[in-house]
N, C-alpha and C positions, 0 to 999 in steps of 0.2 A: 551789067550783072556782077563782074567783078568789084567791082567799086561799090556797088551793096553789099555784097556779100564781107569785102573790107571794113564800108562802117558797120556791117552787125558785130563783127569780132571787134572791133573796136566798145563799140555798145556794150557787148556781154564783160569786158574784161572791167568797162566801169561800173555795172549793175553789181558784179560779184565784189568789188570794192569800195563801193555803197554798201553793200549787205556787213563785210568784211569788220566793216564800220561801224555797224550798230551791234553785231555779234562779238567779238572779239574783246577779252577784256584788253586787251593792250592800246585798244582805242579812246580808252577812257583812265587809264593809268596815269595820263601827263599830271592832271590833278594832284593823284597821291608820291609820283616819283619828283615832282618839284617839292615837295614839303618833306621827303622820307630825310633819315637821318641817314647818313654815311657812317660804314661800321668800320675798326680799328681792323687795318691788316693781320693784326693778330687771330682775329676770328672768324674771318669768313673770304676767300678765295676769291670771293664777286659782290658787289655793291648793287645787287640787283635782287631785291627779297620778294619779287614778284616774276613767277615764270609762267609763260602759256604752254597748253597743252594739246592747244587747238583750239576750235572754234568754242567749245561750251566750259571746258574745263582749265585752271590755273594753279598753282603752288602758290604761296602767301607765306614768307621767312617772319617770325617774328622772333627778335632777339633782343636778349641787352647789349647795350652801345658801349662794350668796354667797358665796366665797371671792377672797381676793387673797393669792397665794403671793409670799409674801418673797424666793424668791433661785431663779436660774435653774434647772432641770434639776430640780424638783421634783415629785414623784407623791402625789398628794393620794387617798384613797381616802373613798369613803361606801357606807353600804347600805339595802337598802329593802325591807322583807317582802314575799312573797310575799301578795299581800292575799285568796287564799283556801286554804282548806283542803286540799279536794279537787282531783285533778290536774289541770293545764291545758298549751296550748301554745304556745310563742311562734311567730308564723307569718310576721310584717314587724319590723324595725326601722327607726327614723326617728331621723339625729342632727342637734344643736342642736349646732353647733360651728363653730369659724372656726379655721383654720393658722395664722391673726394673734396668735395667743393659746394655743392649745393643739397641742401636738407630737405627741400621740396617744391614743385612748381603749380603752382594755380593760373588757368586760361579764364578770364572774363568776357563776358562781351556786356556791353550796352552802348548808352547812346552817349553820353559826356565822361571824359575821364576826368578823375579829379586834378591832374596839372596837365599843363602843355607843355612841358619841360620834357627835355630827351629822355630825364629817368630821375623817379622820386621815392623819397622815405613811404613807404607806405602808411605809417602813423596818419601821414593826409589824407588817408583813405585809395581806396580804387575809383568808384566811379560815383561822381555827382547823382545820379540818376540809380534808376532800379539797375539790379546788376545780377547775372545767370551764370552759376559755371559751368561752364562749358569741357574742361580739363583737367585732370589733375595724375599729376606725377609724383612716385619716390622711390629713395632705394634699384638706380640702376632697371627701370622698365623698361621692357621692350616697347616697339610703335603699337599704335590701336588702330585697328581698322573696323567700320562700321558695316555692317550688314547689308548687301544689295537693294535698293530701293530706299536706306534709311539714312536722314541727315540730319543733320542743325540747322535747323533755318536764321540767317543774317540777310540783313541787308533790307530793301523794297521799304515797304509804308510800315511795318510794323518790328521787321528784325534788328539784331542790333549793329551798330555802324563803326564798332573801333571792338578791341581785342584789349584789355590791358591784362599783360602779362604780370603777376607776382611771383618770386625767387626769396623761396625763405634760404639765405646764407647760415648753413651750420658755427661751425669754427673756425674762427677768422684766421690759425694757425694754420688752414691750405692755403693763405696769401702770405705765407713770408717772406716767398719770392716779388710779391708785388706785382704778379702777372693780371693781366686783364680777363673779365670772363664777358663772356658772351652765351651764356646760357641758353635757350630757348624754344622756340617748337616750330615745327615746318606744317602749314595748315596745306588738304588737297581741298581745294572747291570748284563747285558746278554751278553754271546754270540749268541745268538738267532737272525738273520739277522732282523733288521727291515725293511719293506716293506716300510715305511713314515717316513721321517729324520724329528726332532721337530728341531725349530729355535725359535729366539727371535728378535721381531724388536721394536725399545724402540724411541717413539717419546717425544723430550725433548725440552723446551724453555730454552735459556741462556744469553739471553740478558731482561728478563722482571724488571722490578723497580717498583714498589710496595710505592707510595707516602704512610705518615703516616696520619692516619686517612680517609683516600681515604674509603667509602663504598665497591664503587664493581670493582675491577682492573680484568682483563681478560687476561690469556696469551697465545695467538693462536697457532699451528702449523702444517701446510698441508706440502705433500710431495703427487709428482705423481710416482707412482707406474709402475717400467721398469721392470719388469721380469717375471718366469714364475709362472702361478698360484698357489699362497699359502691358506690354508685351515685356519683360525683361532678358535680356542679352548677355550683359557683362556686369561684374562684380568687381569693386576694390577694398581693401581693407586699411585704415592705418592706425597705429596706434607708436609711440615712441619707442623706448628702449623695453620697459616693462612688460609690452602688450605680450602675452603668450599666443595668443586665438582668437580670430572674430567671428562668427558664424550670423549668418543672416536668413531669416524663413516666411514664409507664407503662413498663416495661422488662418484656416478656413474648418468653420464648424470642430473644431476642436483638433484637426489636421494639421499636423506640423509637417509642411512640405518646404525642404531646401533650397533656398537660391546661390550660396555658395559659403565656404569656407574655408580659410585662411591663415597661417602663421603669419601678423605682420614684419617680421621679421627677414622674411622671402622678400626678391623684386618686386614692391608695390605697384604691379598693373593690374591694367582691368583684363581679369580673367575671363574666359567665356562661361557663361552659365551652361551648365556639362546639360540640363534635361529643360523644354522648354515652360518657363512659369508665366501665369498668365494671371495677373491683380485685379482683380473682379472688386463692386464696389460694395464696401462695408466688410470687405478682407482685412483679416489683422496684418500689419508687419511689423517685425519683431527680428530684434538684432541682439545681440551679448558679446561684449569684449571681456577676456578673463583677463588677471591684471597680478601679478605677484609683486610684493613691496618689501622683497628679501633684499638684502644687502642696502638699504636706502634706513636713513637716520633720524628725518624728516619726514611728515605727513607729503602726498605729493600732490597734487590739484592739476586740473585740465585748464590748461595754458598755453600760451606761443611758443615756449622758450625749447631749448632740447630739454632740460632738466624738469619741468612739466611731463603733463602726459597728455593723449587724446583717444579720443575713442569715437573713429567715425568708420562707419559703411556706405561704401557710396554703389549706387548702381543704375546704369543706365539701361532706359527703357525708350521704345517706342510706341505711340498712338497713330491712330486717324490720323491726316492732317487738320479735318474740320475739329476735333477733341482736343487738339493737343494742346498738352500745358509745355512749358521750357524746362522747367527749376520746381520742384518739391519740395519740402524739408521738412525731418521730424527729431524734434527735441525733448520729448513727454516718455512716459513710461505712463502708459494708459492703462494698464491691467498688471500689477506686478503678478497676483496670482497667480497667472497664469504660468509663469516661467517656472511654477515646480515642476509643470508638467515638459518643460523645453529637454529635448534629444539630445541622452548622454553627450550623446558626440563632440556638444557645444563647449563643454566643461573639459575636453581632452587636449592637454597641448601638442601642436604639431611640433615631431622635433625636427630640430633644423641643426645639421653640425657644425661647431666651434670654428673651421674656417671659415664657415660663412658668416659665422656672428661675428668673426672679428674683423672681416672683411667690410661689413654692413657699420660694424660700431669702430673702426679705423679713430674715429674725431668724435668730439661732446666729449670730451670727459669730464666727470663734472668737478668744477673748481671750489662749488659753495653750496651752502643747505640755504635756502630762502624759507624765510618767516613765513607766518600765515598773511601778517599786513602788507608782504613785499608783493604776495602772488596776487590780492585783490586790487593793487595798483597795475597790474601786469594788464594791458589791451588787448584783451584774447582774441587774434586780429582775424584767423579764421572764424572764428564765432562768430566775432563781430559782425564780419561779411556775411554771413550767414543770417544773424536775426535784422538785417538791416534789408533786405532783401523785398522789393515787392511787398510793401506791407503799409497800409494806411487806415486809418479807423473813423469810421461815417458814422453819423446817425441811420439808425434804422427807423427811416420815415412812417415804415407803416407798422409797428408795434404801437398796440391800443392801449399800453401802459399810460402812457403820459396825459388821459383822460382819466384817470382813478381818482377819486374823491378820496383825499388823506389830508391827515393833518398834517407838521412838522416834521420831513423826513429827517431824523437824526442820526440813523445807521441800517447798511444793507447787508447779506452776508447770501451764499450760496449753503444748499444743504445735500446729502451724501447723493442726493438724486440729482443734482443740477436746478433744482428750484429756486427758484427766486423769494428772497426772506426778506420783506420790508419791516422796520422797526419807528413807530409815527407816533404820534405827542395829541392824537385825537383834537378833542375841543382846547385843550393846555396851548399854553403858549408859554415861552418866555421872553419877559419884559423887562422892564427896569423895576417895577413893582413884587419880582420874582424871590430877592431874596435880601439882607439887611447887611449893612456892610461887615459881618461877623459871618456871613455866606449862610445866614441862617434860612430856610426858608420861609418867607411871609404866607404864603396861602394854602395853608395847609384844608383850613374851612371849606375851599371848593370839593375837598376829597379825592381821591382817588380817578384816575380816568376810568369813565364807564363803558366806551368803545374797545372794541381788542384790538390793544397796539402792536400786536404780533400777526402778519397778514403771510400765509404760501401763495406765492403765486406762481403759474405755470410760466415760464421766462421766454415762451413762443407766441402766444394769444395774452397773457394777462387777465387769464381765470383766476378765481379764487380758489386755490383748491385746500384750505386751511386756514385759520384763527384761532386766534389763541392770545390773551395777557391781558383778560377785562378785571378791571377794578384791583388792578396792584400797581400799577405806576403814579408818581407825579410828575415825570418830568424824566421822559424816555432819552437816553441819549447813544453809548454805542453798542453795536452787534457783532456777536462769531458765534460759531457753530463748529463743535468739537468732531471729530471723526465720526462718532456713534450718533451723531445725529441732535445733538444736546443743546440750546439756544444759552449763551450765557450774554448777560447783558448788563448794562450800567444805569443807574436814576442818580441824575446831579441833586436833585432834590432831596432826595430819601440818602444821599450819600453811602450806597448800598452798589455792590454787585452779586446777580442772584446766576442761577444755574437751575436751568426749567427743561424738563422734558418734554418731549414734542407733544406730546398727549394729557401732559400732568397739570393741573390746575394751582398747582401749590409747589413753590419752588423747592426743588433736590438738596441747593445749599444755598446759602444767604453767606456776605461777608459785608464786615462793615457794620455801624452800628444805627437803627432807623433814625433821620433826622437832627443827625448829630456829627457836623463837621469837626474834625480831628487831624494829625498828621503824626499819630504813633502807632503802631503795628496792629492797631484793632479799628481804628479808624481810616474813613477817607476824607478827603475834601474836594467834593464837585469830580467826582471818577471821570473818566472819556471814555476808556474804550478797554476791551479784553481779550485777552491769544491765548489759546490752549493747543501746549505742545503737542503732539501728536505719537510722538513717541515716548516720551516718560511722563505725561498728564499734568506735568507741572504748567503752574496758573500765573500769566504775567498779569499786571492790572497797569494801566497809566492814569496817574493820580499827581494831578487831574489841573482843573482851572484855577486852584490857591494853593495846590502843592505841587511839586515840580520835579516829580520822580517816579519812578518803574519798580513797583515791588512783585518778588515773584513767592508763591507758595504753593504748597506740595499739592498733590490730587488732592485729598481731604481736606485742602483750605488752612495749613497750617502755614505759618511765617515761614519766609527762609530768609531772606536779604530784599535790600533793598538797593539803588542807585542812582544818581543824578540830584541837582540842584539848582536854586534860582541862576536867572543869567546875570552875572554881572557887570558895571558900567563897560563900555567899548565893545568891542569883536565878542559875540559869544564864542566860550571855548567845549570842546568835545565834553560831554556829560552833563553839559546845563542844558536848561529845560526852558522856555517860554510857551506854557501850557503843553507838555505831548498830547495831541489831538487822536493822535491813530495809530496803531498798529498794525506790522504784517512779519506772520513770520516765516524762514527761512529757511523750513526741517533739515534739505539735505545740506546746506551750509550750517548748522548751527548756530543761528544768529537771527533777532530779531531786529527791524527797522521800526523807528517812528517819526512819524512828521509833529517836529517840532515847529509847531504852527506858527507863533508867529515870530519867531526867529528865518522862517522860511525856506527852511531845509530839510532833508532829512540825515538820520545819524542812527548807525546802525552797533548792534552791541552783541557777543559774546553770549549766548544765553548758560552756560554753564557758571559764569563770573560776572557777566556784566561789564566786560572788559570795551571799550570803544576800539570799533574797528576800521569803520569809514565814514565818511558825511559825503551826501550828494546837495548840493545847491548849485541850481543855472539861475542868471540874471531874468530867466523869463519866469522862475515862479512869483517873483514881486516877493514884496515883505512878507505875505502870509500862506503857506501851504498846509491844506488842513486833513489831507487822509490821503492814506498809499496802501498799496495791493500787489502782491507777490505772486507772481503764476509761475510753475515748474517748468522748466523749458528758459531763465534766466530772463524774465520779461519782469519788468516792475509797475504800473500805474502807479498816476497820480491827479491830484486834484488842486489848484491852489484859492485864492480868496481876490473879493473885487479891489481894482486897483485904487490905491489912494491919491485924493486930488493932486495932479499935474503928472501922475505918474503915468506911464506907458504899458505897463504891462497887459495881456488881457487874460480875462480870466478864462479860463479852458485845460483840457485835460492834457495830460501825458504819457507817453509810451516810453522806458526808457530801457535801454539794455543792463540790466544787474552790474553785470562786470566792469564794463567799463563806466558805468555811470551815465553814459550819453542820452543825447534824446533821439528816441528814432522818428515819434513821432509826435503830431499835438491833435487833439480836436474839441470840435465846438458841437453845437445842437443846431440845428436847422430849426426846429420847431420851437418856439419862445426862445428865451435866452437863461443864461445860468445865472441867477443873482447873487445865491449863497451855496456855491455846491458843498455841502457836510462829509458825505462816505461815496469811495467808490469801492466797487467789487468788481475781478474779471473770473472768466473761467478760463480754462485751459485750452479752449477753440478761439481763444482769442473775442470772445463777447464781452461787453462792456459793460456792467449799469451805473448810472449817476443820481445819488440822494441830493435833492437841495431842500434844505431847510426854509428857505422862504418862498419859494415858487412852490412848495409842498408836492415837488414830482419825480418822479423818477424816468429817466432817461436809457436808452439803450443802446448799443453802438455795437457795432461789428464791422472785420476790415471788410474792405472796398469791393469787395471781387464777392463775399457773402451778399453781403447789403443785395447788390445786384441778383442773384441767384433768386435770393426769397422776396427782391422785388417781379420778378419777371414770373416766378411762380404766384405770386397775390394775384396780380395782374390775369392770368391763366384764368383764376378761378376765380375771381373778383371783378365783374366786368365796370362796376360801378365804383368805382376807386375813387381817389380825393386828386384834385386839382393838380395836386404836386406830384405825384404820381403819374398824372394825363402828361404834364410837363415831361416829366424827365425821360417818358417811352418817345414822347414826340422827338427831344434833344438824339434822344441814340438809333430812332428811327434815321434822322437828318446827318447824323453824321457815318451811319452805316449805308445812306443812297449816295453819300458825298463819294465816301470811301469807292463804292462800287463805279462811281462815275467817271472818276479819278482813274480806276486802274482802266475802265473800256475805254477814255479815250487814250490811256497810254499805249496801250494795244494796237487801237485803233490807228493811231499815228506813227507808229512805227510801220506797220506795214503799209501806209499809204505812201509816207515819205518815199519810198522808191521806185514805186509804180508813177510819182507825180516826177520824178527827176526822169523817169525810163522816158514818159509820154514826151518830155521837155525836150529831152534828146533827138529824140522821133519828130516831133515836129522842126527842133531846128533842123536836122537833117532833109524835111520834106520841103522845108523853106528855103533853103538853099539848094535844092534843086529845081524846086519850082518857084519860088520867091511869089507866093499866091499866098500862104494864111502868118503873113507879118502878122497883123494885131493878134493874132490866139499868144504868140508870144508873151502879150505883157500879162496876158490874163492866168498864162502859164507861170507867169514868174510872179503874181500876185499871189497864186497860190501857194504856189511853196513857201516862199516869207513867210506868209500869214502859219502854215503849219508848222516852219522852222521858228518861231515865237510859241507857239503851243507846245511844242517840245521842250524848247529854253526851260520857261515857265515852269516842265515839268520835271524836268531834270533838276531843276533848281532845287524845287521841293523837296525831291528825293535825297540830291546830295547834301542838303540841312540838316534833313531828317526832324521828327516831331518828337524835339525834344516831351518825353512825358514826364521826364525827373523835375523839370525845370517847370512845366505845365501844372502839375500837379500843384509843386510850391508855392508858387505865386499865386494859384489857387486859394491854397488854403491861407495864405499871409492876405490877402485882397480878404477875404472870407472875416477872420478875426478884426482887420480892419473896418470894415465895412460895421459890423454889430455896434454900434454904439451904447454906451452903459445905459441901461434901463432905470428908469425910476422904480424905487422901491417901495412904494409909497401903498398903503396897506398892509403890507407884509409884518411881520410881529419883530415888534425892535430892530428896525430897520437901520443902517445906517445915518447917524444922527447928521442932519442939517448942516450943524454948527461948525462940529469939529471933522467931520468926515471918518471917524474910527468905526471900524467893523464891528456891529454888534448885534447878536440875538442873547444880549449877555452872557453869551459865549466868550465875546470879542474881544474884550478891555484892553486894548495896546498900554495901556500903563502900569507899572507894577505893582501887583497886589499884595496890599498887606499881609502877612502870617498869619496863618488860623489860629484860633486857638486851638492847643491841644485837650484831650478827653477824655477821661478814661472811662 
């Protein structure tokens, strides 16, 4: 009896050490404590950035490895695996940090960092992959603790698997001693299911400007709230040296209720939200930073730098866990109106006393006034991070636009309701037979188009809900729509830009003289496209296919100036022109962009002078990019042209960030292919549409995460859907049973694995007292193998994690591959045969003679 009761204690101490084993993160730590870096004595007492705290819960040190950053206003980034497998949640943060030294800290998570290096410029970016913040610090914060039941989810099949930390370095004049910093934050995390997932949704201005000496500058930003009800908690505010106040609100039914309010100035932590608010969907929110620009000499713009400004409200919230989103963002001012009505209170600076501010502003002092050219070269890196953020653009499969029966799409445009405005060339065509080498037009005989080349359509279904432009075109080409609702439009043919009311039959104003190419201040030659300022009504025109300039003139259509010139031989330089194809413009910047087509770029200008201020060109637009599109919130589209024989490019759209120039994103169509894409337009939900002139269609696109929404609603109510459709429910049918299958056997096998070592036990122990069931042994020991491989296996997966940044990519690069150039063969002036040059004599790559002038 003794001797049993010996092996049971023996047994239970290994069963509790079997358990020990699969609970415990420290059992699974070898992995990340062989690859962790070792930190400089200087900064940290113990070499050990992971501590347990028992069975479910651990501490997680993330720090920089001894750094001393060489030159002021620098962003140092590092990262740090998630050190287990299976999912966990962060529930406190604690940071290690002084304002003496560090300007601000940002927490990431995702799934690939962008180096594996101990510690990198951040310029390379944070994370290869979609990336959530999770953190952020300034100005001497206290820790954050999260609310009972509520966390971050990391880690498992879906969270994310490394942390990288960013350390924006103020003034490099707190290292003159050349001491090491180790900055960073101490994460607490569970295994302990949380009931409510925490999120972060961060409403930011990026277009505000900030006159010097201006008293009280104001920088607005509302966004309507589409999803499911999130809980708010805590609130942070930042803004640089200038910010006075930032207040944040609920906007419901015309209710202005508080989420919090702040002198950035104060310790930038997340405060608690003092009353509980609760974001219902189709809720406004609505933030304001006041901004004074007294003692500043220089205009000041939202940038990296200290001598910049910013204006962000960040606040964290919890959902469901079946609901929850991670990461939010709103960059728009979607109702300015309404901020007449916003509570006093918003407009009041909190004061904060002089030791404090000088305690707070110790370092930054500024050394120099930067240009307006210096600050648009400047990588607005928090931005950046920001609009780069979970964000990809699909076709929307099941919009019934791309069956419309149109002519020649030449130009698309949005109107004050969000309609969709297509601008088509009906029975017309342009050919080579179109005009004389004097650009005159030859077919004037056929008359006018007698279909209306002006179509509303609803931008959901692709109803008609409007017509309008029979029998005044020859030869339609581009489209905008002024605030008031006003269609103004260009005819290559009639060498004319008109200005038509939405209801009026007979154009408001005409410029340009009927059928008469020119290139002096009453004429055009072959116009492309028009932008109507929105705030002073002045009228830019790009003129056009034989002339190679931007003239602008007043509301009433008089002259003002004019800018730009042929390109000549070698590099084109800033203000030459190779056809400008499009415009877009840039209210809160002052400045309009055009795609200079077939130079391949774009190049943006000063609308008060005409002054050049920057050129965007990637090697991926190819030689020809023919229309670009401006959304508020710092997003630019773009569209480029089919690639020419032996070249690579492919032809497809683009997302790119304003500021920095980059590309966030690219996309193609699913459904036919692009031949000649002419105009694109977005709206400010991030929708897409695409005119192509030879495929005579228009296209739709919305990011990733919509597409699906108003796929699965079709779906709902549409039981007889299209193929592609049956397809893609089935794909996420398949990988949502994978997914579920995935986690029951990981469950599953965890709790067997110890009951099958327990029986092993038991039986050797029965075997060796009775030496009667030898062979269950091997049967015993086959089993576990075989489940200790089904583990491996699983473990594996988890500890790789599914890359989706990497997924997605090669995705969509496999995707543009894949399309091979279509023939264009019936299309109207197709690319010629011979020479392969782009044409709906639009296209001419060679340089065209000078018009004649006309008076």
């Amino acid at each position: 009896m003794a001797g049993f009761i010996n092996n049971l204690l023996i047994l239970l101490l290994l069963f509790q050490n079997i358990c020990l084993g699969f609970r415990s993160p420290l059992s699974v730590f070898k992995r990340y404590k062989d690859t962790s870096r070792s930190l400089s004595s200087e900064c940290l007492g113990s070499d050990q950035p992971v501590i347990s705290f028992g069975l479910s819960d651990f501490a997680l040190d993330i720090r920089m490895p001894a750094v001393t950053p060489k030159q002021s206003d620098t962003y140092l980034c590092m990262s740090v695996p998630l050190p287990v497998n299976d999912e966990a949640y962060v529930v406190d943060f604690k940071p290690h940090a002084s304002m003496d030294t560090v300007h601000h800290m940002l927490l990431f998570g995702c799934n690939e960092p962008s180096s594996a290096e101990s510690y990198w410029d951040c310029d390379e970016g944070t994370c290869k992959d979609k990336s959530n913040i999770l953190y952020a610090w300034a100005r001497n914060a206290p820790p954050t603790r999260l609310p009972k039941g509520v966390g971050f989810r990391v880690g498992g099949e879906t969270g994310s698997r490394y942390f990288v930390l960013q350390v924006h370095y103020g003034d490099i004049g707190a290292f003159r001693d050349k001491h090491k910093d180790c900055s960073g934050v101490t994460l607490h995390l569970t295994h302990q299911k949380q009931p409510l997932i925490a999120g972060m949704y961060l409403m930011m201005s990026v277009n505000t400007v900030i006159p010097p000496g201006k008293k009280v500058v104001n920088a607005d930003i509302a966004c309507h709230y589409k999803r499911s009800p999130m809980h708010l908690f805590a609130y942070r505010v930042h803004t640089h040296r200038l910010g006075k106040v930032v207040s944040g609100y609920r906007v419901r039914n015309g209710q202005w209720t508080l989420i919090g309010r702040q002198s950035p100035q104060l310790p930038q932590a997340f405060y608690p939200v003092k009353y509980p608010v609760e974001i219902s969907y189709d809720d406004m929110l609505a933030a304001r930073c006041v901004f004074s620009g007294e003692g500043r000499t220089t205009e000041t713009h939202i940038g990296g730098t200290a001598n910049d400004e910013m204006c962000n409200f960040y606040i964290m919230y919890y959902m469901e866990a079946k609901h929850a989103v991670s990461y939010m963002t709103c960059t728009q001012n979607a109702n300015p109106e309404m901020f007449r009505n916003i509570p006093q209170e918003a407009n009041i600076p909190i004061p904060v006393k002089s030791d404090v501010l000088k305690m707070m502003h110790g370092h930054h002092e500024e050394t120099k006034d930067s240009d307006a050219s210096y600050l648009l070269q400047q990588a607005k890196k928090e931005e950046a991070e920001i609009l780069d953020q979970d964000f990809h653009i699909e076709e929307a499969v099941e919009w019934p636009g791309l069956d419309l029966k149109l002519g020649q799409v030449s130009g698309l445009a949005l109107d004050p309701e969000n309609n969709l405005v297509v601008f088509h060339r009906g029975d017309h065509v342009w050919d080579e037979n179109s005009f004389d080498s004097k650009f005159v037009y030859q077919q004037r005989g056929l008359g006018p188009i007698e279909q209306n080349t002006i179509l509303v359509l609803n931008p959901s279904n692709a109803n008609v809900l409007h017509s309008t432009g029979k029998s005044l075109f020859y030869l339609p080409h581009g489209l905008s729509i002024d605030k008031n609702g006003n269609y103004w439009v260009t005819d290559v043919a009639l060498h004319q830009v008109f200005k038509l009311g939405a209801n009026d039959k007979e154009p408001l104003l005409i410029l340009g003289v009927a059928l008469q190419p020119g290139s002096d201040k009453n004429h055009f030659c072959q116009p492309t496209d028009v932008a109507v300022d929105p705030v002073t009504g002045s009228i830019y025109v790009s003129d056009g296919y034989c002339n190679s300039r931007i003239i602008q003139f007043s509301p009433n259509g008089q002259y003002v100036m004019q800018w730009g010139e042929e390109t000549s031989l070698g590099k084109p330089r800033p203000g030459q022109f190779r056809i400008p194809h499009s415009l877009a413009l840039i209210p809160d910047l002052s400045q309009l962009c055009v795609a200079d087509r077939e130079n391949g770029r774009i190049q943006c200008f000063r609308l008060e002078t005409g002054e050049f201020t920057r050129e965007i060109k990637h090697k991926a637009f190819g030689r020809e990019l023919f229309a670009v599109s401006y959304v508020p919130g710092g997003l630019l589209f773009a569209v480029n042209g089919m690639p020419y024989p032996g070249e690579a490019e492919s032809v497809q759209g683009f997302v790119m960030n304003f500021s920095t120039g980059e590309i966030i994103d690219t996309f193609i169509p699913l459904r036919k292919s692009f031949e000649m894409p002419h105009d694109i337009v977005a709206s400010e939900d991030r929708t897409v549409f695409v005119g192509d002139v030879h495929a005579k269609a228009v296209w739709k696109f919305a990011s990733a995460e919509k597409s699906e929404t108003i796929a699965e609603a079709k779906l709902k109510n549409k039981p007889e859907s299209t193929d592609l459709l049956k397809n893609m429910d089935k794909q996420h049918l398949v990988q949502q049973a994978s997914s579920t299958g995935v986690s029951f056997v990981l469950i599953t096998t965890l709790l067997i694995i110890p009951v099958v070592v327990l029986l092993a036990i038991l039986v050797f122990i029965r075997w060796r007292k009775t030496t009667v069931y030898g062979d269950n042994s091997d049967g015993e020991h086959k089993l576990d193998s075989s489940s200790g491989r089904i583990l491996g296996r699983l473990r594996g997966k988890g500890g790789g994690g599914i890359n989706l940044g990497n997924f997605f990519a090669s995705h969509k690069g496999y995707s543009r591959k894949g399309f091979d150039r279509l023939s264009t063969e019936g299309s109207d002036q197709e690319k010629d045969e011979d020479d392969g040059t782009d044409s709906e004599e639009e296209c001419s790559a060679s340089p065209l003679p000078p018009a004649p002038s006309s008076s």
